[in-house]
C-alpha positions, -999 to +999 in steps of 0.1 A: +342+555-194+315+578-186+276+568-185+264+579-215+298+557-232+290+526-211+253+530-222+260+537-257+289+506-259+263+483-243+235+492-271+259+481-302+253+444-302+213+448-301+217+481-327+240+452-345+210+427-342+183+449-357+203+461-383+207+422-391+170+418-393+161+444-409+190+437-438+172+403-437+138+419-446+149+437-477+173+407-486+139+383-483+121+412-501+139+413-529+147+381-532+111+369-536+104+397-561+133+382-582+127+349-580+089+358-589+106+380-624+133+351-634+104+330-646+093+354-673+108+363-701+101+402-702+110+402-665+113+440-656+142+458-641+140+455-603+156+483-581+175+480-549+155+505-536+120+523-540+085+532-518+073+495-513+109+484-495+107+516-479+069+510-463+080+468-459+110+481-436+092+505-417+062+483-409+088+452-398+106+476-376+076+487-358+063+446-351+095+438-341+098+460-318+060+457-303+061+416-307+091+420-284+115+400-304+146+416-293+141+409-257+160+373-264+193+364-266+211+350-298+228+326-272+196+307-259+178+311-291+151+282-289+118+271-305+102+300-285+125+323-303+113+308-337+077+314-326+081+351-321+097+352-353+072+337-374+042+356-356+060+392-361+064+378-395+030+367-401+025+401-382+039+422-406+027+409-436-011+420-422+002+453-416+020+450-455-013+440-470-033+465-456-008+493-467-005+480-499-041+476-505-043+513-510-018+512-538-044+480-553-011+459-548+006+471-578+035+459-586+037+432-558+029+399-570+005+379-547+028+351-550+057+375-528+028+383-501+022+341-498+057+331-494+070+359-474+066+351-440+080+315-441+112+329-460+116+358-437+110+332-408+141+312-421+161+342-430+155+355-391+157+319-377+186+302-393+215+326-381+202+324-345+205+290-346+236+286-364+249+309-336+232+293-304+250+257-323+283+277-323+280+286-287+272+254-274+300+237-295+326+257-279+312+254-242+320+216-253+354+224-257+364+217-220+392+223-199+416+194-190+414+201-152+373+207-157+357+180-131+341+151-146+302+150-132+279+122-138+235+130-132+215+114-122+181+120-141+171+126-173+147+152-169+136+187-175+162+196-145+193+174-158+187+192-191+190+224-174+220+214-153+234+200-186+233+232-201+249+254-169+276+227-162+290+233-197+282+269-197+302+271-164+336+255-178+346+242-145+328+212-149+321+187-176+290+161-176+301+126-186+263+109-190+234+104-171+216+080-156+175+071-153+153+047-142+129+048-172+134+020-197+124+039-225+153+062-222+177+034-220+206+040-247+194+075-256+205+111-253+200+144-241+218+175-254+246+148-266+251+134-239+244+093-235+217+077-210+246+050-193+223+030-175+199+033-142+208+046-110+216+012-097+243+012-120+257+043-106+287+024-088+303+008-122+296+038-143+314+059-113+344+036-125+339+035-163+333+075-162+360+085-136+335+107-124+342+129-096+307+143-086+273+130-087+244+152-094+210+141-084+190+163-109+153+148-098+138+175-080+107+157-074+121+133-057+096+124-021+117+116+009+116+076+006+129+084-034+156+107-020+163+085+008+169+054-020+191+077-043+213+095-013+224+054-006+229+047-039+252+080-040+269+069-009+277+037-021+298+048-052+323+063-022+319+101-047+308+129-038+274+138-044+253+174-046+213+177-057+195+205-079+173+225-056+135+224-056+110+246-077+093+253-046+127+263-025+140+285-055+106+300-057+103+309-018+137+322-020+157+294+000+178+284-034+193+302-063+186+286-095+211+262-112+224+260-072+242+228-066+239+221-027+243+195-002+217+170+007+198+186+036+185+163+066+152+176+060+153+163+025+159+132+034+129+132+063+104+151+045+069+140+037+052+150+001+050+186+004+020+204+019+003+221-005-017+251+012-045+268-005-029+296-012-055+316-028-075+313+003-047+325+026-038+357+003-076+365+001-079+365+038-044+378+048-045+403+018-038+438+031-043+426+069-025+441+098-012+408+118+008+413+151+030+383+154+048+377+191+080+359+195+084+378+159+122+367+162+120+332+166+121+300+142+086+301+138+080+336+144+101+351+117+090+321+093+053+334+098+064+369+095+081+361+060+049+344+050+027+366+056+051+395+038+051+371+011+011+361+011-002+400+011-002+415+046-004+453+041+015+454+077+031+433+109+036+447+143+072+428+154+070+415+191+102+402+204+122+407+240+156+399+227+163+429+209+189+412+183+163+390+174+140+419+168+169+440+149+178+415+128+139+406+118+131+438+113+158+444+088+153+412+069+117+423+059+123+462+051+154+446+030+132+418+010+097+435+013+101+476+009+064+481+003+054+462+040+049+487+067+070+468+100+059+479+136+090+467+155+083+462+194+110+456+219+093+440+252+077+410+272+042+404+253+030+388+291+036+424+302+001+437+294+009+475+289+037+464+257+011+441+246-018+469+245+005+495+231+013+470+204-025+464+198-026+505+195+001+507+168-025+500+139-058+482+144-047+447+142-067+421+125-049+389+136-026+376+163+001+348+159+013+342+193+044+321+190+063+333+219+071+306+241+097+288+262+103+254+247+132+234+258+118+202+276+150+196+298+152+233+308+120+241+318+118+209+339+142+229+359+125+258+356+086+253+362+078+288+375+092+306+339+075+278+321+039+287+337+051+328+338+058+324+304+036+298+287+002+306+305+003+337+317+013+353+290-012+338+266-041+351+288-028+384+292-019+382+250-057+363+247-074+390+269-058+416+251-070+406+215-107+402+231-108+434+243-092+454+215-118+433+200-092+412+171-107+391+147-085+360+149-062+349+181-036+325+169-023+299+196+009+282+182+010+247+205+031+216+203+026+176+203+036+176+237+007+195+250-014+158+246-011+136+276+014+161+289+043+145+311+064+175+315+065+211+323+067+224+284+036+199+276+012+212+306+022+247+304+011+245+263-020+220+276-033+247+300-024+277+273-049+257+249-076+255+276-075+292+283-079+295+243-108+272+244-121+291+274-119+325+261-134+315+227-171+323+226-192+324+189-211+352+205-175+377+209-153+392+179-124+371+178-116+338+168-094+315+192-075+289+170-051+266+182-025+247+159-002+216+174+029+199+152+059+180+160+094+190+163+109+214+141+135+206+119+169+234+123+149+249+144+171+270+177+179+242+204+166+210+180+189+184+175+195+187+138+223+220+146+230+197+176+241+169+158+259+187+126+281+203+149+291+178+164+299+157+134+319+189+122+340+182+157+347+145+143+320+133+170+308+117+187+272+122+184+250+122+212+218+105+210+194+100+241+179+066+238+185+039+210+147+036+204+130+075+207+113+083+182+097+120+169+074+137+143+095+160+125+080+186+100+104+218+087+097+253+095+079+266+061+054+235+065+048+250+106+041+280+091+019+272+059-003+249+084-006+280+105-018+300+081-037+274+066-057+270+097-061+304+104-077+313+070-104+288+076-106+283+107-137+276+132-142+288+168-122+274+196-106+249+173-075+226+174-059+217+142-030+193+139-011+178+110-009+144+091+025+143+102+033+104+088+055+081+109+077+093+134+114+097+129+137+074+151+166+095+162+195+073+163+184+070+121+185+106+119+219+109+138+232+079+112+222+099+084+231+131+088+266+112+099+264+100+061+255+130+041+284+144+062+305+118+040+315+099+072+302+059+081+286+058+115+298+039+147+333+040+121+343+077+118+321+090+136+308+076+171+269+075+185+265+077+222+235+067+244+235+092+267+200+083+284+164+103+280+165+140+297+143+151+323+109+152+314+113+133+278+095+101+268+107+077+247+077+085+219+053+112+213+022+113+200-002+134+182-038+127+200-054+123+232-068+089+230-102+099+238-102+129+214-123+124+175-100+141+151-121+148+121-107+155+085-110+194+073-112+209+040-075+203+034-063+172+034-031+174+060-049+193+086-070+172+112-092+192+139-097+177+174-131+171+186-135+193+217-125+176+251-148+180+285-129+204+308-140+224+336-135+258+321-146+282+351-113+258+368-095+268+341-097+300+343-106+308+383-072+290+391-051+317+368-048+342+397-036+319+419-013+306+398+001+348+396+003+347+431+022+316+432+045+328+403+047+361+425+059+342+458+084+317+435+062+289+453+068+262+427+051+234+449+016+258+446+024+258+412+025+218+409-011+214+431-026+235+408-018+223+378-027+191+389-059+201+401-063+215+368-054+188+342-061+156+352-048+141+323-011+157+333+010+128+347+047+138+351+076+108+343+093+091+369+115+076+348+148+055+349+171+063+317+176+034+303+214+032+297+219+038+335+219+072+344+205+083+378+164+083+384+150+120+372+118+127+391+112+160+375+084+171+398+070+160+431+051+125+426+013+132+420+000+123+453+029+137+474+017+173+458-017+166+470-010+165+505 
């Protein structure tokens, strides 16, 4: 078919629909005018056709069309539908009167004008309905080999899901099941509440049900937690209904069925960012964000795409990473203007030339090396790479005089054992340093936990090695971590740089820390596979430079609540911050002459509070000392 034939076949069911409505208009016209007639006895003739059905057509046409009423769909006709209806029918018959009014109403009973937009509302209404009824009968009419799905929830969302599972044909809902008493013994779009979710394992039986739906997307982690065991038990397999906010930002399609993610299982209650704060300070901003490939650098950069930045200057050294960010955003965002800039950001000619792109208004430096076990083996790119290159970064943004400097830190950085913690510890100092009321830009420093799915954490660690039947590899039996996933990194960051103070350090309410050998169980679980049965969990002893638990604060340091209600900001800790900064070039010489023992002395000359482990694994490995004892360094 050519164009103009696809376009003109694809018109005739709405061409089909008007001309239904607008038969209905004369239909409910004259019907009116002869039921009006039939009660007198000199009743006059009535034509088929003459100037008032002529003006009454025209005048419907036109508020149909304006009121928008064939933008629907016959097939999802609801009470929305009927709405529209009865206003462009209530719509029309002021435009009738007001016509008519010029004629003094004559022949046109008052009695027609009353009635007529109720009748032409049931005229309109009743075959959309009848139709929609239709429809859903026959997506009833299942196939044999259709699989039998029982839902858990009786909601808004199972409703939905109700309505795509039999729309779908491959799939065919059995019941449901809720925790509210009142629905108990009811139903929702025909199908029967069988009981609550405790009951799922007999109903499993009763139903021969062959998939579980968990259709409660509002569901907090200890809910989900409960209602993923109860799944497990029945021995079925089991998918959930994504989240509003996921489908919104993007992550989920709607009417998705997916797998119970990890991080659904460890979440907290969602943060809930001012968001109208961040778009009015991040509207139409330039931001340069380093380490712009990362997990937390490309999370910021979609954010801030999403949230109103008029432009982002890409920093990134592997140039995949780079390519493939770079893409993403001219693909998903066409109006953003994307800098992309391949090169070292603590080489301080590619960091000024990417300050000289556009004039910048904020900095997100997330660049970083962060793999504790690795850099306890590599202390001289740790310092190279976490210190010096947020000075050179930080002195950059001061002279090219940037509003905000954005310091992305870790948990580790407090009482700081290992090279990844001091490194980040010292990085914040030189922040705190740098940050004076009296210059043009902002220092602000933001600290969270691990990051779920994030490149080298042990949630992709762990799934792959379930997909290899196991086993699964688990340091110690009783470490423990904060978790948070990557959107919630990057909404507190944001969030703290929109209203943030000078030289501050803000943190998050990040609830109780996350045992690892639980995660490892349950991710074993939602795999469909019983821990320590199918699949094995090994001890295999705490890595260099790991402690058994982390935790969020320095003991001495008064963390005071802020505007929102997640974000804590750390009272500012006594440092010397000349030291600070008077022992950076001699830590670039020492990086210079590879002289990792000049490194150690001056760090701990530096930090007092840095105290590397010395610790014995504790299911028998070999001692890890990974630096020179405290004193020894001293000498």
């Amino acid at each position: 078919m050519t164009p103009w034939q696809d376009r003109f076949t694809s018109l005739l069911p709405r061409a089909a629909i008007v001309v239904h409505d607008l038969f209905m208009v004369w239909a409910c016209w004259q019907l009116l005018h002869a039921g009006r007639y039939s009660m007198l006895a000199d009743a006059p003739s009535l034509p088929l056709w003459n100037v008032d059905t002529s003006l009454v057509l025209v005048i419907q046409a036109i508020v149909f069309w304006r009121v928008g009423l064939y933008r629907g769909l016959w097939r999802f006709a609801s009470v929305a539908d009927l709405l529209h209806i009865f206003k462009a029918s209530f719509i029309g018959l002021l435009a009738i009167v007001v016509v008519l009014a010029y004629k003094r109403f004559a022949g046109v009973p008052m009695s027609v004008l009353v009635i007529y937009p109720f009748a032409l509302s049931a005229l309109l209404g009743a075959p959309r309905l009848l139709y929609r009824a239709w429809k859903d009968y026959q997506s009833l009419q299942t196939d044999a080999s259709a699989r039998r799905v029982l839902i858990l929830g009786a909601g808004q969302a199972a409703e939905a899901l109700v309505r795509d599972l039999r729309r779908s044909g491959d799939f065919e809902p059995v019941g449901l099941l809720d925790d509210a008493p009142h629905l108990q013994g009811a139903k929702l779009q025909g199908l029967p509440i069988l009981g609550t979710l405790d009951d799922a394992p007999s109903i499993v039986r009763e139903t021969a049900a062959k998939l579980l739906v968990i259709a409660i997307p509002s569901l907090d982690a200890a809910g989900m937690q409960r209602v993923v065991a109860i799944c497990e038990s029945t021995g079925v397999p089991f998918r959930t209904v994504p989240k509003i906010n996921d489908v919104l930002l993007g992550h989920s399609l709607p009417g998705e069925l997916k797998e119970v993610a990890i991080e659904d299982l460890l979440g907290r209650k969602p943060i809930l960012p001012d968001w109208s704060l961040i778009r009015g300070w991040l509207g139409g901003r330039t931001v340069l964000v380093t380490g712009a490939g990362g997990s937390i650098g490309s999370e910021l950069c979609r954010q801030c795409a999403r949230h109103g930045a008029g432009r982002i200057v890409l920093l990134e050294m592997s140039e995949l990473l780079l390519l493939t960010i770079e893409a993403e955003l001219k693909r998903s965002f066409p109006e953003l203007e994307v800098e992309a800039v391949l090169g070292d950001c603590g080489d301080p000619a590619v960091i000024r030339h990417a300050l000289s792109l556009s004039p910048v208004d904020a900095v997100f430096h997330a660049a970083a090396y962060k793999q504790v076990p690795v850099l306890e083996r590599q202390l001289r790119e740790a310092v190279r790479n976490n210190i010096l290159s947020t000075e050179t970064v930080a002195r950059a943004c001061v002279e090219a005089r940037i509003e905000h400097f954005v310091f992305i830190s870790t948990d580790k950085a407090v009482d700081p054992v290992n090279a990844l913690g001091a490194s980040k510890r010292y990085a914040e100092m030189i922040c705190q340093s740098l940050d004076q009321k009296t210059t043009n830009t902002r220092f602000v420093t933001v600290r969270f936990g691990n990051v779920l799915a994030s490149a080298g954490s042990v949630v992709p660690l762990f799934r792959e090695q379930i997909l290899k039947g196991g086993p699964v590899t688990v340091t110690d039996p009783e470490v423990t971590r904060y978790f948070m996933t990557i959107p919630e990194a990057c909404q507190l960051i944001l969030q703290a740089a929109a209203s943030a103070s000078h030289g501050a350090i803000y943190t998050l309410d990040m609830g109780e820390p996350v045992p690892i050998r639980v995660l490892a169980e349950q991710m074993i679980r939602l795999a469909g596979k019983q821990p320590y049965k199918d699949i094995a969990i090994i001890y295999t002893g705490l890595r260099p430079g790991e402690k058994l638990h982390e935790t969020l604060f320095y003991s001495d340091e008064d963390y005071r609540p802020t505007a929102h209600p997640k974000i804590l900001e750390a009272g500012v800790r006594t440092f010397a911050r000349d030291q600070v900064l008077g022992n950076l070039p001699r830590l670039r010489e020492a990086i210079a002459n590879y002289d990792t023992d000049a490194i150690n002395s001056i760090l701990f000359a530096t930090m007092p509070e840095f105290s590397p482990l010395q610790q014995e694994n504790h299911v028998g490995s070999a001692n890890v000392v990974p630096f020179p004892a405290r004193e020894a360094s001293r000498q």
